[in-house]
C-alpha positions as a Markdown table, in Angstrom:
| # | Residue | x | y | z |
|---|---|---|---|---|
| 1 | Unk | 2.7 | -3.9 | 1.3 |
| 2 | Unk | 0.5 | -4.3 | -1.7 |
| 3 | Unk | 1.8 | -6.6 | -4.6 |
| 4 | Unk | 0.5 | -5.2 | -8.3 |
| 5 | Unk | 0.0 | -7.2 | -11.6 |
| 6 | Unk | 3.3 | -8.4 | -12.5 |
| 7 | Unk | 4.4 | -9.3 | -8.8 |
| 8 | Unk | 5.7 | -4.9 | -8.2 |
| 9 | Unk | 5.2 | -4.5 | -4.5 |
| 10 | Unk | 4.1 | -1.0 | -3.3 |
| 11 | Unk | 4.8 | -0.6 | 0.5 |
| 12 | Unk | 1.9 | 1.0 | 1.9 |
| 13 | Unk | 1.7 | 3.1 | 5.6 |
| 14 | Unk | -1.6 | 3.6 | 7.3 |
| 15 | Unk | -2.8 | 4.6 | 10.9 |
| 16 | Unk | -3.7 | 1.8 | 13.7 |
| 17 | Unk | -7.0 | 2.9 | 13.7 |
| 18 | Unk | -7.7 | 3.1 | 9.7 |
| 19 | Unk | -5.9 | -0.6 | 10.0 |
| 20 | Unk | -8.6 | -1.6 | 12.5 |
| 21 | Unk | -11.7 | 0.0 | 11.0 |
| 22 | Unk | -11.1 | -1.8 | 7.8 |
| 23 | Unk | -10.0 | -4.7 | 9.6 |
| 24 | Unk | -7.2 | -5.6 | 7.5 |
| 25 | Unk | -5.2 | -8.5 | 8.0 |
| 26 | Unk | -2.1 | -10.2 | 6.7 |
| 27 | Unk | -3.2 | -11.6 | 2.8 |
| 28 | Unk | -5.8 | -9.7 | 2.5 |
| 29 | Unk | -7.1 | -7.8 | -0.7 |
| 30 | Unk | -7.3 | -4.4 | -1.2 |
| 31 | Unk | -6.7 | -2.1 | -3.6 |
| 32 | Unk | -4.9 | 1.8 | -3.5 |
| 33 | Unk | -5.9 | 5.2 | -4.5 |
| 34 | Unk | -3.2 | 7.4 | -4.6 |
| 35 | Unk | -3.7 | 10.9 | -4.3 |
| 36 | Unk | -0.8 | 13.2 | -3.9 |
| 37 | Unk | 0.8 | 16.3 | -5.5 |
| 38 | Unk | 4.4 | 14.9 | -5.2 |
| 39 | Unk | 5.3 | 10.9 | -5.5 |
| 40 | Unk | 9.2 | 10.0 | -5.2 |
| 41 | Unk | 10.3 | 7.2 | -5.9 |
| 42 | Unk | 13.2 | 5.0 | -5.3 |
| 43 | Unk | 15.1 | 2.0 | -7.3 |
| 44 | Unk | 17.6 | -0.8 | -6.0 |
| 45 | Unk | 20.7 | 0.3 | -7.6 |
């Protein structure tokens, strides 16, 4: 999960192994690029 400017939380999914080669753990920075032809979105009703 990455948290954006204004506390908006954007749940992430990436591979074990792209996990391990950036060697990401819990709290640490990083930042997204999305790149997709089709986004969909959901709110808490």
């Amino acid at each position: 999960m990455l948290q954006l400017d204004g506390g908006v939380e954007l749940v992430v999914m990436i591979t074990t192994g792209s996990e391990q080669k950036l060697d990401l753990k819990p709290g640490d920075a990083a930042c997204a690029l999305i790149k997709a032809n089709l986004v969909i979105l959901g709110v808490d009703a």
